[in-house]
Residue frames relative to the residue before (quaternion, step in Angstrom):
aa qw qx qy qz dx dy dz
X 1.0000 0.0000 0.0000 0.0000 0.00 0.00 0.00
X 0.2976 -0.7457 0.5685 0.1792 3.78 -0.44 0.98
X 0.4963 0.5115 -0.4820 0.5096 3.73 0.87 1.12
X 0.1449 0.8084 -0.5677 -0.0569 3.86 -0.25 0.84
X 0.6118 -0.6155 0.4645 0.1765 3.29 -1.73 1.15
X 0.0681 -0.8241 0.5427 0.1476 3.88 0.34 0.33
X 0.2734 0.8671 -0.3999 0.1162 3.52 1.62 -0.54
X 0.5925 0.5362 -0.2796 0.5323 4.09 1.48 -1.15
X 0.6753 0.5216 -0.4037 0.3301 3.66 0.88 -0.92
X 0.7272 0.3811 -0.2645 0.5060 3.20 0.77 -1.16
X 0.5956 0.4345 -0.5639 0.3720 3.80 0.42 0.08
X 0.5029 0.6694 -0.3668 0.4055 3.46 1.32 -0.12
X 0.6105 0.5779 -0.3290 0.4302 3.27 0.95 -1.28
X 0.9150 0.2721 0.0335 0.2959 3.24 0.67 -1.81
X 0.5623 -0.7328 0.2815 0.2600 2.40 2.17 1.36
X 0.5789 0.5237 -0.4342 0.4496 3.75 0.59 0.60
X 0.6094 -0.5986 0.4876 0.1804 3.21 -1.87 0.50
X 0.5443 -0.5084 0.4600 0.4834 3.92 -0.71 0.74
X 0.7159 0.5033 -0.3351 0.3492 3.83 0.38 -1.45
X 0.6271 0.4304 -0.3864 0.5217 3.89 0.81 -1.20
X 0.7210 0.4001 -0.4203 0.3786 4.05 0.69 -0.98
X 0.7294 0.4620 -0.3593 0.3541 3.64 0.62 -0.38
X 0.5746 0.4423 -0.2611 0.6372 3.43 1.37 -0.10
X 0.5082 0.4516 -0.4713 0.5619 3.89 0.77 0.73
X 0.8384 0.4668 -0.1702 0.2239 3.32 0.63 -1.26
X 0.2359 -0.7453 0.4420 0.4399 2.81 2.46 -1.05
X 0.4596 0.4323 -0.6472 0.4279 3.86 0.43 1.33
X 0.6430 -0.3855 0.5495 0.3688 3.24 -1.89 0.10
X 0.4965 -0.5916 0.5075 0.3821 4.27 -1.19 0.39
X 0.6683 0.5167 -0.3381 0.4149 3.35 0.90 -0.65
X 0.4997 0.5375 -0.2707 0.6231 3.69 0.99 -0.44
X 0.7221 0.3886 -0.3131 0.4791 3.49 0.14 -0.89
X 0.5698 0.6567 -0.2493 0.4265 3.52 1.02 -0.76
X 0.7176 0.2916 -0.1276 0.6195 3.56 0.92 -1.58
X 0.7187 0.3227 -0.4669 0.4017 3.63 0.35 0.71
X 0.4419 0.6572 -0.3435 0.5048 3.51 1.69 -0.23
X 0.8283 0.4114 -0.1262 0.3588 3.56 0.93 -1.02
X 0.6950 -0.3491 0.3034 0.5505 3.33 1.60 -0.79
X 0.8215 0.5510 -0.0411 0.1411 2.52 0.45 -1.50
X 0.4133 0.7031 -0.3309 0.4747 3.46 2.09 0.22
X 0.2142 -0.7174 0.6086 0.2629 3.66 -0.71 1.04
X 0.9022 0.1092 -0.0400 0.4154 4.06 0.79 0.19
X 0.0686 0.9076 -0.3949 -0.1251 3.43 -0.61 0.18
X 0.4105 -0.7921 0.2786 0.3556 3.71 -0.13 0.77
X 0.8763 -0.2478 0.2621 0.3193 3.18 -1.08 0.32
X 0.6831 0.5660 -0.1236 0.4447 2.92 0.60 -2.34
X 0.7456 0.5012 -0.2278 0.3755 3.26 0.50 -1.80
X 0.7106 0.5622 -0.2231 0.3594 3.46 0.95 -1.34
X 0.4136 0.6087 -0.4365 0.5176 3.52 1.79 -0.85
X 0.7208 0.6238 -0.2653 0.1449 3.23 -0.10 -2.42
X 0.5593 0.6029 -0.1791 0.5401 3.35 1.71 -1.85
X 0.7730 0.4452 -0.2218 0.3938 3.51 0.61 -1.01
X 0.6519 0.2706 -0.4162 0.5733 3.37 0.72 -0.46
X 0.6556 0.4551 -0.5152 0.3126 3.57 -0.08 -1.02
X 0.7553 0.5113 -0.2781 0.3012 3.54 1.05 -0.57
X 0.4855 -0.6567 0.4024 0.4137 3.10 1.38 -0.65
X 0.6735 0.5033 -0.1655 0.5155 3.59 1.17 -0.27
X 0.7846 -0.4306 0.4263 0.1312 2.93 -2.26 0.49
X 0.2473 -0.6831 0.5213 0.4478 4.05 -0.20 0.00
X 0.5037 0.6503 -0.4162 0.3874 3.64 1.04 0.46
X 0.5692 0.4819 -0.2782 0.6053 3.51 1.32 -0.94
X 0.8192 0.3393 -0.3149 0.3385 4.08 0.36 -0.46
X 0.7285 0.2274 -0.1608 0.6259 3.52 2.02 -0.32
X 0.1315 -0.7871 0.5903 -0.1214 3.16 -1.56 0.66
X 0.1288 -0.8448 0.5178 0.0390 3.49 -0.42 0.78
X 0.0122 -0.7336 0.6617 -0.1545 3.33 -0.37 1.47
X 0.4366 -0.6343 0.6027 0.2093 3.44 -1.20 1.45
X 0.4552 -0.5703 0.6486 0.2165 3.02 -2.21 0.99
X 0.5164 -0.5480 0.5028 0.4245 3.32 -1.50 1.00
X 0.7268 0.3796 -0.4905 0.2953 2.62 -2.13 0.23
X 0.8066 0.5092 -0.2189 0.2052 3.36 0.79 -1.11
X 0.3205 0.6580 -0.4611 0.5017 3.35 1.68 0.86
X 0.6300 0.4397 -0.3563 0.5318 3.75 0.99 -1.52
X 0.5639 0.6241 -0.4641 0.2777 3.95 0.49 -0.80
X 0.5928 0.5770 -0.2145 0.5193 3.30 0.74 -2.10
X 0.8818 0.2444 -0.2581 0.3098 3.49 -0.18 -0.70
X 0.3172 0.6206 -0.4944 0.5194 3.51 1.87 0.36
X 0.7132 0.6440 -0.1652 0.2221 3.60 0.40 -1.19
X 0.7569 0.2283 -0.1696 0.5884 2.54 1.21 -1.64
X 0.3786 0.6347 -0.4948 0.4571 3.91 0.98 0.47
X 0.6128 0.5214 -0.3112 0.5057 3.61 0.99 -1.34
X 0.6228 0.6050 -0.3080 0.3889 3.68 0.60 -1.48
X 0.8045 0.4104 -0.2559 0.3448 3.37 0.76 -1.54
X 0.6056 0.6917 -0.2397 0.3120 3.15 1.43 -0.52
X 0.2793 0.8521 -0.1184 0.4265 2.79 1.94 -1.09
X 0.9587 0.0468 -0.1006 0.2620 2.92 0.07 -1.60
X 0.2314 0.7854 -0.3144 0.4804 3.03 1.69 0.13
């Protein structure tokens, strides 16, 4: 998924424990866990604030979008298809 969770760094920073951060925020560890790892198809708003203040930080410092190889060579399959297209 070309969305990454940075969520371990900053508990690093701030020197805290998944349990004390998920019990600040008012999620369940396990939840905290499947969004810490990847593995979350979403997250609300609320939750993402909660992370931020309790953390001290930015929703920039906990996400990050990093592209999946290949997917430069894709884009330009496409838009090659596209151009062809019109022609």
């Amino acid at each position: 998924m070309p969305i990454v969770v940075d969520v371990d760094v900053m508990l690093a920073r701030r020197k805290m424990s998944v349990g004390e951060l998920a019990e600040r925020v008012g999620i369940t560890p396990a939840n905290l866990a499947v969004l810490k790892n990847g593995r979350a198809k979403a997250v609300r708003f609320t939750t993402l604030a909660s992370l931020c203040e309790v953390l001290d930080c930015q929703p920039g410092d906990l996400l990050r979008w990093e592209p999946e190889p290949g997917a430069d060579a894709e884009a330009a399959g496409d838009a090659v298809a596209a151009v062809g297209e019109g022609t």
